[in-house]
N, C-alpha and C positions, 0 to 999 in steps of 0.2 A: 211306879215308873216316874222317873225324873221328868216335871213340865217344862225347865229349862232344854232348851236343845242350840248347838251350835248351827249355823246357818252354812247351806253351801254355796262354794264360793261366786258360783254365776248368779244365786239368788243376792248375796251380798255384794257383790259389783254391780248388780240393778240399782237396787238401792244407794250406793256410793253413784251411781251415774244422775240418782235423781236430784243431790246436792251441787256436785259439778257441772253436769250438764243442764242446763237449763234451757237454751235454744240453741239452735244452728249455730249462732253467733260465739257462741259459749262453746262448739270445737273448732272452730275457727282462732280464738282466742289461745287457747293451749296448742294447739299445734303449731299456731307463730311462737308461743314463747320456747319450745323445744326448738325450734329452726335458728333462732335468735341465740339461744344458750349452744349451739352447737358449731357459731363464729359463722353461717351462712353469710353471704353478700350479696343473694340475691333469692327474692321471695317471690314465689307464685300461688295465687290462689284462683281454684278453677269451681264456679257456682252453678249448679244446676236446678234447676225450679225456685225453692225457697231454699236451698241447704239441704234439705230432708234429701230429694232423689241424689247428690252427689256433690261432696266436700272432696277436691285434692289439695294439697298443699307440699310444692314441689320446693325445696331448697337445694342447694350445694356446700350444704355445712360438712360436717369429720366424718358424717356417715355411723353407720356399726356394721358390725360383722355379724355372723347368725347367731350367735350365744347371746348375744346383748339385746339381740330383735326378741330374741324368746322369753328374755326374762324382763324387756319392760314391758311384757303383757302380763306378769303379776303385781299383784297388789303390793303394793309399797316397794317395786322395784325400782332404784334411783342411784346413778353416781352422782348426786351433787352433794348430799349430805352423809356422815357414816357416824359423828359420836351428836353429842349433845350440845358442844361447844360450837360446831357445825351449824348446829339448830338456834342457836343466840345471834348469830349473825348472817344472816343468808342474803348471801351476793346474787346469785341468780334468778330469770323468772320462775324456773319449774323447779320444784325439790321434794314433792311429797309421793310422786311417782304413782298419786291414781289416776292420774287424768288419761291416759290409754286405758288401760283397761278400762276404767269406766265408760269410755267410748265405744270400745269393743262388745262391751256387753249390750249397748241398746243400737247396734249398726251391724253391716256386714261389713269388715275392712279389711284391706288390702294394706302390706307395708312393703316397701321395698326399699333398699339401702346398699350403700356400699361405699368400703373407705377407701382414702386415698392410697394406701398402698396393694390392697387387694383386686386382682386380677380380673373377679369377678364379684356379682354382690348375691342377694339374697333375695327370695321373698316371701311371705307369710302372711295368709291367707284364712280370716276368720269370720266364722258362722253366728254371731250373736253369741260372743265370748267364748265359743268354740275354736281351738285350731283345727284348721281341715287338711293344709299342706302345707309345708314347708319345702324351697327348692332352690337351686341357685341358678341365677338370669343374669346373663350381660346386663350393664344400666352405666349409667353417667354416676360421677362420685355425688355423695347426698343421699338425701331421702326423701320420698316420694310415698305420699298417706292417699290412702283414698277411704273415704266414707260415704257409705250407698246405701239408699233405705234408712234413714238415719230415726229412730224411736218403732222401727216396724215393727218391735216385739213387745213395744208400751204404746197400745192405739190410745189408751187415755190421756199421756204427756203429748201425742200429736196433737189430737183435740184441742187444747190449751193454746195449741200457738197464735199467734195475731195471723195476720194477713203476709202473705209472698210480700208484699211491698214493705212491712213491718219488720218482717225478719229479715228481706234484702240490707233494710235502711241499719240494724244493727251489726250487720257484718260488715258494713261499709264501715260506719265508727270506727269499727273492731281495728280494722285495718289502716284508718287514717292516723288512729292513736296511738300505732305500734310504728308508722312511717316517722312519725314524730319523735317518737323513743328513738330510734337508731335513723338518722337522718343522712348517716352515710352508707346504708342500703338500700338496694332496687326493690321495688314494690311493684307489682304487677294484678292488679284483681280482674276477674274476668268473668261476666255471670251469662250464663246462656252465651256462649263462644263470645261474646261484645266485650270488649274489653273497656271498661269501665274508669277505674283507676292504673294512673301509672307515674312511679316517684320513682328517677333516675337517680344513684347514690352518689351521682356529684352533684347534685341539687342542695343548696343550701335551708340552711332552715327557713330561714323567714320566706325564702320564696315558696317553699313547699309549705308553710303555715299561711301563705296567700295564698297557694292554691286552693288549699280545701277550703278558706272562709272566703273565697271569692272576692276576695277583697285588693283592690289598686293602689294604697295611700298606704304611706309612712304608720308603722308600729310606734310603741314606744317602749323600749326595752328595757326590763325591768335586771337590774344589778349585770352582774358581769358574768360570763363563762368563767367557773374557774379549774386549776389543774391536781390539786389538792383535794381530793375528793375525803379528806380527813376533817377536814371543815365544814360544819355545813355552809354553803349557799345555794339560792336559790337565783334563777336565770331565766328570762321567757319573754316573751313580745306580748302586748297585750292590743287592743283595737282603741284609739284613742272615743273620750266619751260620744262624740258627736258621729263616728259611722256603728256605735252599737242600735237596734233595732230594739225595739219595744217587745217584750217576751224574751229577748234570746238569751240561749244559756250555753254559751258557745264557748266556754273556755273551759278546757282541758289541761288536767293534773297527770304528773309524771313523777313520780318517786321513785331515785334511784334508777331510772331507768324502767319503771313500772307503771304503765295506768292504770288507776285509782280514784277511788269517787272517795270525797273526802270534806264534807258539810264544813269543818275548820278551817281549811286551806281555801275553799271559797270565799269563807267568812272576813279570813283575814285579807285577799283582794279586794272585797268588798270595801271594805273598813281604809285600807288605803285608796281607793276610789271616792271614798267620803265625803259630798256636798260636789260629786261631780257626776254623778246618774241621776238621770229623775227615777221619780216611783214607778217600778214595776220593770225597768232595767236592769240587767246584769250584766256582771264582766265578759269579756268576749278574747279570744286570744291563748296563750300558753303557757306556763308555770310549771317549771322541771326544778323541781327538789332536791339537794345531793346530801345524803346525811351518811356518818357509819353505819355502817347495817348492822350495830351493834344498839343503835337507834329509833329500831324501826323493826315494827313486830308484824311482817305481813302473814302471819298464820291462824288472823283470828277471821275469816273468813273462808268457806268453802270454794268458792274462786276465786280467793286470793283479788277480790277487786276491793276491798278496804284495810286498813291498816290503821295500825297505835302507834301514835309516836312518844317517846319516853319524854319529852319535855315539849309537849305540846302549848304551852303559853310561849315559852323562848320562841319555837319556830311562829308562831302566829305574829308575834310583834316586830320577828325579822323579816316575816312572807311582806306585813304592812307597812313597815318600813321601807322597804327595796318599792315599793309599789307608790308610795306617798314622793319617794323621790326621784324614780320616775316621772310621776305627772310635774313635777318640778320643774323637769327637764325638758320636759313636753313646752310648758310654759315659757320658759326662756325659746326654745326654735320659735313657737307661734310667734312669741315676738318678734324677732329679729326678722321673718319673715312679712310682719305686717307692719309694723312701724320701724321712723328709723332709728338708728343706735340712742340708745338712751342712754341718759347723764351715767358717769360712774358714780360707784357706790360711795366714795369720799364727796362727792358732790351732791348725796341725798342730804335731807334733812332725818333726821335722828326718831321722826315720827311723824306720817304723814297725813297731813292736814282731812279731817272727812268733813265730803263738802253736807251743807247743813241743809236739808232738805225742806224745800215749798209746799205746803199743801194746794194744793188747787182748791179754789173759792167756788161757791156757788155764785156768787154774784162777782165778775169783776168789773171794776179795774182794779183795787183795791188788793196787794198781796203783803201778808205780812210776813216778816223777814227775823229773825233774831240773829243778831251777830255778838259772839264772842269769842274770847280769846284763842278757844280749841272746843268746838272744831270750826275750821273757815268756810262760811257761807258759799252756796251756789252764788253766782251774780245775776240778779233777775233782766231781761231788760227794761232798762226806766232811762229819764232821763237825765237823772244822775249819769257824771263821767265816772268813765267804769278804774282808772286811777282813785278817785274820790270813794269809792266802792268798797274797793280792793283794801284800801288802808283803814278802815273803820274796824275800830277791836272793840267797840264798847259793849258793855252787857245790855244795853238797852236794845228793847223792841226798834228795829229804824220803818217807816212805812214807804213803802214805795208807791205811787202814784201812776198806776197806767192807762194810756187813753186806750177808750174803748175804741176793742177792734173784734171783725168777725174771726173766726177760726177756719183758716183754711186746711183742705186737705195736704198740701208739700206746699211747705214754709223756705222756700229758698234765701241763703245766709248771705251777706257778702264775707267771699270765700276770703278765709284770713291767710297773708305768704308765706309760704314754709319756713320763711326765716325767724318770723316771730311767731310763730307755731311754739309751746314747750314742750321741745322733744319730740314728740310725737311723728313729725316729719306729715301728716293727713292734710289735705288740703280738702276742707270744711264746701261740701256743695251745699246742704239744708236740711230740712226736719220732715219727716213724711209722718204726717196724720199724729204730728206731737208726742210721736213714741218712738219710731226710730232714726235714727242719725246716718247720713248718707257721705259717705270721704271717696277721695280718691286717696290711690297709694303711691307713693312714689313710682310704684311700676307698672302704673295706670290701670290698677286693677280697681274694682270698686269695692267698698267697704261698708257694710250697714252695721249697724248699733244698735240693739235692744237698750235706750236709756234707763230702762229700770233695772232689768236685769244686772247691766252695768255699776250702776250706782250701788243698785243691793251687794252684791260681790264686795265692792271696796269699803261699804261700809260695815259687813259680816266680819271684813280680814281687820278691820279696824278695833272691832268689838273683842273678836277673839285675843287680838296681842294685847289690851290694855284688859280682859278677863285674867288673860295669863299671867300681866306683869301683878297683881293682886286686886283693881279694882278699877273701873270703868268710871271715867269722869262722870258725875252728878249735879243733878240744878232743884237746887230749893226751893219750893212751893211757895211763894206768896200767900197762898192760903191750900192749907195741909187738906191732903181727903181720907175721907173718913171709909172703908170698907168693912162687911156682916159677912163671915165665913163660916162654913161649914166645920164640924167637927175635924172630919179629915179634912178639910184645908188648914187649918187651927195647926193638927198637927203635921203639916205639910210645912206652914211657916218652920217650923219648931224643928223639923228635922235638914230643912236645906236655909236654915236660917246665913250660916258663910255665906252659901253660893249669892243668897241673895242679895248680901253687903255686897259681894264683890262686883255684883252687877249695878250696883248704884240707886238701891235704894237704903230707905232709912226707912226702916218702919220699925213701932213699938205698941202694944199692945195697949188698947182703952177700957178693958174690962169683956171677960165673959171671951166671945168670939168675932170683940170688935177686935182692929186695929187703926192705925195713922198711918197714914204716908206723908210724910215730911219731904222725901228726897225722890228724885226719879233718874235713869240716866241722861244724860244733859240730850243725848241724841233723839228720847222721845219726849222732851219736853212739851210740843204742841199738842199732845195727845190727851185721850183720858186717862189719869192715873190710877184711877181705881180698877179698869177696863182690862189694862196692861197685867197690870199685879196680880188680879185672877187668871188671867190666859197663862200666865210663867206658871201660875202653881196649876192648872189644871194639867200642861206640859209636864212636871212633874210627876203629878199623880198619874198619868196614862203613861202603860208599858215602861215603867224602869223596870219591872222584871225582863221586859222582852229586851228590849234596847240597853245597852251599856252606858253608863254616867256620861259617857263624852259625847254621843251621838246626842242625849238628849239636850244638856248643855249647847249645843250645836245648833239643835234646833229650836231654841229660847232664845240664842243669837241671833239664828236666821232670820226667825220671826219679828226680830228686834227691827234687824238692817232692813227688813220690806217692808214695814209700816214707815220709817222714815227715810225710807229712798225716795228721791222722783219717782214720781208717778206717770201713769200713762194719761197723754190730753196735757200735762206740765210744758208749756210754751220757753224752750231754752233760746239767751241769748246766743251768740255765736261766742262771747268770751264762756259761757258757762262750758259749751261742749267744748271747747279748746282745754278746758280746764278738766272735763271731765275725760277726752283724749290723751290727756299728759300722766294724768294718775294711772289709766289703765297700762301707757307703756312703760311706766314705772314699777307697777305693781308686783309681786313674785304671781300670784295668784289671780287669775283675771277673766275666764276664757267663757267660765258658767258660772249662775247663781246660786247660790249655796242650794236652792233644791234641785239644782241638775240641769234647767234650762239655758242652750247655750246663749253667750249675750252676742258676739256677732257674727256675720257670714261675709268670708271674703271670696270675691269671684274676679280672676285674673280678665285682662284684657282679652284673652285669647276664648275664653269662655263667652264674655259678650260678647263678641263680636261673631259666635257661632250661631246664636240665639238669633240673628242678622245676618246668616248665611254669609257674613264677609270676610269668610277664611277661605 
């Protein structure tokens, strides 16, 4: 007797239900994408316990008649797809036609339906993939699903579930992600008669992507709607860096109109958000993807919640693209928002001066200064005229002279007038505890400064364009140092030996696993040279497999720009921060430091003066 035996078909719809269905959430899911595929304009969904006691899901889509109710209760019954060329490019949510039946078989369900021409409609009636009756009933045009007892006949996949609160919290997703897909349909959820969610389908997107992220402030939109759906773009609002939360993972993927978990499309937000999240942040917000569906292979999944895309590099570089220039954009509103108009772009200078950073002394008065030609010194206060200052281009060390004074907590400036302000439009109140900078704005709101933050930024974007343009200004050693490497650092030099020219140094080899430094970038010349040159290549050697060449590049920069940024306890004149005010509203890029931290916080007059009950 043959071992092989065919399966019957209730025992093999169990089994198809144990891939598709996975929780409550998961027929909640497919029964919105049949309501959706069926041009509905208005969606209900009615919750009882966890999902398990009772799933309905009521739309006013085309309906079916009783021949079409009966046959999408078999396995692989479907009008979306009929040859294979069907099957290469699939436009709709549902097309494989198990997801009823498979539902049918671990539930009791109810269907009822009726189209718009028909008198009257249908309904059908089944016992854990059983039909028991079939009949015809008055009903409204649509369809109307009920699922009750939902795994009663698999006590072991009930077992598995999380908590009522766990499986409520993914039918809500389920829900908000589909409101988001069709934004010009009513959404209605309802769990224990309380009606929970509800998205009017004249509600536009962003305000219904505020709804659900609870969020009251300006998105920033990444690329454009477009009407061409033969092209791909990509279109979405995202949460700018400063209201994402620490942990959250709140941004939601839409392909073609489908939601999808997709580690790449993250990836690549991510990648355009780059040097503007701190660590352990992510993107937050919406990203709807429009490609041919001749593009996009959503059948390598059992429910259809992942997808391949055929040119998955192109779409990554245009997801980061669209997203990089975004925060762009973002950049220019913050401006115009907080400072005032800045000089036009015929009126910059062709490469902007990075101001040359102080170390703080252990003993002062005593602060030494290097000025040359590029890059233009901070101006310390001394009493040297700050004209006399300003025009010093020599390469010589100059020493500035400062009488000893204690360190107060808020350093009040005399406030310099908007008129001789550069650009900036700030009117300079003082220094709070030698690290943040305190302005008013022209719209009397208040302004504070992270000065290091700040400085790091404009000297990271500094680093980066003269990396880009082939090679980062460099300052010669007076007397070269000498560094003892590691095998793999030996061949660390040897393998990013470019990148390391282009960053400004000169090093050559003194036998064995010595090397020379002769050259360092002119920007960390106070530092240790030997100190730097191992931190770039340990940088190196940690995670290039995990991180991609640019990130870590990025973060050899970064690391470059916060050793010689101002520091925190750095006592600034009032022309320094006038100068370090003007750069920022010149800047393209200004807002965070390259590791994500943002550099300042504006609070409008109307906000203080809450804070003082004198609204």
């Amino acid at each position: 007797m043959s071992k092989i035996r065919i399966l019957p078909e209730q025992l093999a719809n169990r089994i198809a239900a144990g891939e598709v269905v996975e929780r409550p959430a998961s027929v909640v899911k497919e029964l919105l994408e049949n309501s959706l595929d069926a041009g509905a304009s208005r969606i209900e969904i009615e919750i009882e316990g966890s999902g398990t006691r009772l799933i309905r899901v009521i739309d006013n889509g085309e309906g079916m008649d009783e021949d079409d109710m009966l046959l999408c209760l078999e396995r692989h019954g479907t009008s979306k797809i009929a040859t294979d060329q069907d099957l290469a490019a699939i436009s709709s949510l549902g097309f494989r036609g198990e997801a009823i039946p498979s539902i049918g078989s671990v539930s009791r369900m109810t269907l009822t339906s009726r189209t718009q021409d028909a008198p009257l409609g249908a309904r059908v009636v089944l016992d854990y993939g059983r039909v028991i009756k079939v009949h015809e009933i008055g009903c409204g045009r649509g369809t109307i699903f009920e699922i009750r007892n939902l795994f009663g006949n698999t006590p072991a996949r009930r077992k598995f579930l999380r908590t009522s609160r766990t499986e409520l919290a993914h039918i809500e997703e389920v829900v908000k992600s589909y409101a988001l897909a069709a934004a010009d349909i009513t959404f209605v959820l309802r769990i224990d008669e309380r009606e929970v969610l509800h998205f009017e389908g004249n509600q536009s997107l962003p305000d219904r992507l505020a709804a659900i992220l609870h969020y009251q402030g300006q998105f920033m939109e990444v690329g454009k709607a477009g009407d061409n759906s033969s092209e791909p773009h990509t279109h979405g609002w995202l949460l700018p860096p400063d209201a994402i939360v620490a942990g959250s993972a709140g941004i939601r993927l839409l392909v073609n109109g489908r939601a999808v978990r997709d580690r790449m499309i993250v990836h690549a937000v991510a990648e355009g958000l780059r040097n503007f999240l701190m660590k352990g942040r992510n993107p937050a917000g919406l990203i709807h993807l429009r490609l041919p569906p001749e593009d996009v292979d959503v059948n390598v999944h059992p429910t259809k919640q992942e997808i391949r895309l055929r040119d998955s590099q192109a779409i990554h570089q245009m997801i980061s693209q669209a997203v990089e220039q975004a925060m762009q954009e973002h950049q220019k509103k913050l401006q115009g928002a907080i400072f005032r108009a800045t000089p036009s772009q015929d009126h910059r200078p062709e490469q902007e001066p990075a101001p040359q950073p102080v170390s703080q002394q252990s003993k002062p008065p005593t602060i030494q200064s290097t000025f040359t030609s590029a890059p233009k010194p901070f101006i310390r206060e001394s009493p040297v005229p700050a004209a006399a200052v300003l025009s010093l281009q020599t390469a010589e060390p100059v020493a500035v002279v400062l009488p000893p004074v204690t360190q107060p907590v808020f350093r009040t400036q005399q406030a310099l007038p908007v008129a001789t302000a550069s650009g900036h439009g700030l009117t300079i109140i003082g220094q709070y505890d030698n690290l943040y900078i305190f302005c008013q704005s022209e719209d009397g709101g208040l302004l504070v400064v992270d000065q290091h933050a700040a400085h790091e930024r404009l000297l990271f974007e500094d680093l980066k364009r003269q990396f880009m343009q082939g090679h980062i200004a460099s300052q010669t050693l007076l007397f070269p140092a000498t560094v003892e490497l590691s095998i793999a650092g030996t061949e660390c030099v040897e393998h990013h030996a470019a990148e390391i020219r282009q960053m400004g140094f000169t090093v050559r080899e003194f036998g064995g696993n010595s090397f020379i430094i002769s050259a360092v970038p002119a920007m960390a010349g106070q530092g240790d040279p030997g100190a730097l040159f191992v931190d770039i290549l340990a940088r190196f050697g940690h995670g290039e497999e995990k991180k991609g060449k640019g990130a870590i590049l990025d973060d050899i920069l970064a690391s470059m720009a916060c050793k010689a940024a101002v520091k925190a306890g750095d006592t600034l004149h009032a022309l320094e921060i006038d100068a370090l005010l003007t750069r920022m509203a010149r800047a393209d890029l200004f807002s965070h430091c390259p590791h994500g931290r943002p550099v300042l916080k504006h609070f409008t007059a109307t906000e203080v003066k809450k804070w003082f009950h004198r609204t």
